[in-house]
C-alpha positions as CSV (number, residue, x, y, z in Angstrom):
1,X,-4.3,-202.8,-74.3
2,X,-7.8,-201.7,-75.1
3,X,-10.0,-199.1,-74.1
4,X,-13.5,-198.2,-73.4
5,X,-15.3,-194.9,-73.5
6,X,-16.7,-193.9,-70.0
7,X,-19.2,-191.2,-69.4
8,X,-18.4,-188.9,-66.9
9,X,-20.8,-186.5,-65.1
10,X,-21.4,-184.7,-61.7
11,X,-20.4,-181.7,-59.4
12,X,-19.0,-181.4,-56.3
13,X,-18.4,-184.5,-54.1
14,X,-20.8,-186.6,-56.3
15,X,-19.4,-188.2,-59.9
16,X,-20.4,-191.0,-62.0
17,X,-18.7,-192.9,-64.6
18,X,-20.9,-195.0,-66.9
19,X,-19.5,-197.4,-69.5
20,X,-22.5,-197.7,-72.5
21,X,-20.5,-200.9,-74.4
22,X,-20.3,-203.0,-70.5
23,X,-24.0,-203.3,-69.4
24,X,-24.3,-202.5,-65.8
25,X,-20.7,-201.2,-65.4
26,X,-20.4,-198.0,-63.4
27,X,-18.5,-196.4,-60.7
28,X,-18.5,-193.4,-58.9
29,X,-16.9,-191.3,-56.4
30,X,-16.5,-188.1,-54.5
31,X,-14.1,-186.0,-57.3
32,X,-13.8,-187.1,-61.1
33,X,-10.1,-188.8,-60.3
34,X,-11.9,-191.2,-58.0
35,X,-14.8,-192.1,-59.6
36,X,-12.7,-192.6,-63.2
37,X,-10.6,-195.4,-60.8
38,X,-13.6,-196.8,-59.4
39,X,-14.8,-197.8,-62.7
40,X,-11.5,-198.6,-63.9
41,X,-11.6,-201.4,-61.3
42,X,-15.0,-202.2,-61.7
43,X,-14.6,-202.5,-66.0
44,X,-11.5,-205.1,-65.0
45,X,-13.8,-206.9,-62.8
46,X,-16.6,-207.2,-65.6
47,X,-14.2,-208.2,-68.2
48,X,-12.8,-211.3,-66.0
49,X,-16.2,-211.9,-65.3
50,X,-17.2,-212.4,-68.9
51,X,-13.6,-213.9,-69.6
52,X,-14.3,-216.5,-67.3
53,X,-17.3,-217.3,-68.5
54,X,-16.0,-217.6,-72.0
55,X,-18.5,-214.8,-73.3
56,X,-17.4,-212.4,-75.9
57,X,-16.7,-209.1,-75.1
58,X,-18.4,-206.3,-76.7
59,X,-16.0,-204.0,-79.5
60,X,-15.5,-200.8,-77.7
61,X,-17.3,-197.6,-79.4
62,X,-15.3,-194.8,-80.5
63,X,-16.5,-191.1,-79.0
64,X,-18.2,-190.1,-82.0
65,X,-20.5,-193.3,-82.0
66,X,-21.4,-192.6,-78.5
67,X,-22.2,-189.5,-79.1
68,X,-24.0,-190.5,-82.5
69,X,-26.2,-192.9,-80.5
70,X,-27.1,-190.0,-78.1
71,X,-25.2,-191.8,-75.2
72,X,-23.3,-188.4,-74.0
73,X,-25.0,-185.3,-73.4
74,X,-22.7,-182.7,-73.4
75,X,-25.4,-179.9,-73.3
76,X,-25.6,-181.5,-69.4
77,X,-22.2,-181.2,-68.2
78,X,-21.3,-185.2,-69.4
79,X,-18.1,-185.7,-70.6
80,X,-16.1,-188.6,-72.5
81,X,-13.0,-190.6,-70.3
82,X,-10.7,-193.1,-71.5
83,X,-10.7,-196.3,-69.2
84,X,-7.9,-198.8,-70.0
85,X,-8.7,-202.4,-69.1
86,X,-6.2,-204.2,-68.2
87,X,-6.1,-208.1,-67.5
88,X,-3.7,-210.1,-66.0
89,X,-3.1,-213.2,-68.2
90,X,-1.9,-215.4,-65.2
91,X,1.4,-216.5,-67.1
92,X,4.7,-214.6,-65.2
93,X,7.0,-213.5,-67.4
94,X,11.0,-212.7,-66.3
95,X,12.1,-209.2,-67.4
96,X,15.3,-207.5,-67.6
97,X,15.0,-204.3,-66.0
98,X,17.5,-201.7,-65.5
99,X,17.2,-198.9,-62.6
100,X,18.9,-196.2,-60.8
101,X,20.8,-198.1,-57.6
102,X,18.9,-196.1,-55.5
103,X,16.0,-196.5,-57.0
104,X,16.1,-199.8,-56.7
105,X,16.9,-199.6,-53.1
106,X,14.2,-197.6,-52.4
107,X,11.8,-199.9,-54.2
108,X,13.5,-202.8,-52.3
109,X,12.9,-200.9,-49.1
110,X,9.4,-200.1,-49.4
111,X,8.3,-203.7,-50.4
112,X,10.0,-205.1,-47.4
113,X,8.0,-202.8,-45.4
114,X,4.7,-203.6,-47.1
115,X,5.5,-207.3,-46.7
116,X,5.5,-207.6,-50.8
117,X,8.1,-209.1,-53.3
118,X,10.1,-206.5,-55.7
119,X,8.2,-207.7,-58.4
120,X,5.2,-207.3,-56.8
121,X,5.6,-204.4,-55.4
122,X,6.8,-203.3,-59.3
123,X,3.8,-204.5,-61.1
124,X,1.5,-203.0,-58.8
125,X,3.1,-200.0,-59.1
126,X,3.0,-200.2,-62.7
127,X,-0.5,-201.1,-62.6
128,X,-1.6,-197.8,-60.7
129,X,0.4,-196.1,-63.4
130,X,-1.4,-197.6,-66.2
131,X,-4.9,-197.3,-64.7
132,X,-4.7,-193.4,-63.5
133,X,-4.7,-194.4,-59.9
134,X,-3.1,-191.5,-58.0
């Protein structure tokens, strides 16, 4: 799974997240956690956009680059974030998992209720996991 560098910056109920190797890619929100899913979200989104247009993607810069190219300014509060993109390939695969019984129950349970499959309900849970959703 790659990654790409986002800068974060703000105060109070106002963040940003910028991502200097996706042109244009941003989010934001109203506490660091939020605004690192927003552009979590929003870096999958320009990724599948570019996939589906067959473009390339750009190679994602390490820290020290960015901060070679004078893209973070820590003297102003900015700080560096990890964003994982993750992109779904569109081909299921069947996995042998093994859970607690009532785990498993539970996870049965709570699908049901949100009208979801178990796998469904799995992968979306995993994805959330993966992308520092809360």
């Amino acid at each position: 799974m790659a990654h790409y560098i986002g800068i974060l910056d703000g105060a109070d109920d106002v963040w940003g997240v910028r991502v200097p190797d996706l042109p244009g890619c941003h989010g934001g929100g109203a506490s660091p956690e939020e605004a690192i899913a927003d552009v979590t979200s929003a870096v999958r989104e320009w990724v599948e956009a570019h996939l589906a247009k067959h473009l390339p993607l750009p190679g994602p810069n390490t820290v020290a680059e960015l901060l070679g190219q004078g893209e973070i300014d820590s003297t102003a509060g900015e700080s560096a974030v990890m964003i994982p993109v993750l992109i779904d390939s569109g081909r299921p695969v069947r996995a042998n998992l093994s859970l607690d019984a009532g785990l498993l129950a539970a996870i049965d349970e709570e699908a049901g209720r949100r009208g979801l499959t178990r796998s469904a309900f799995i992968a979306s849970a995993a994805r959330e996991k993966i992308e520092g959703h809360r």
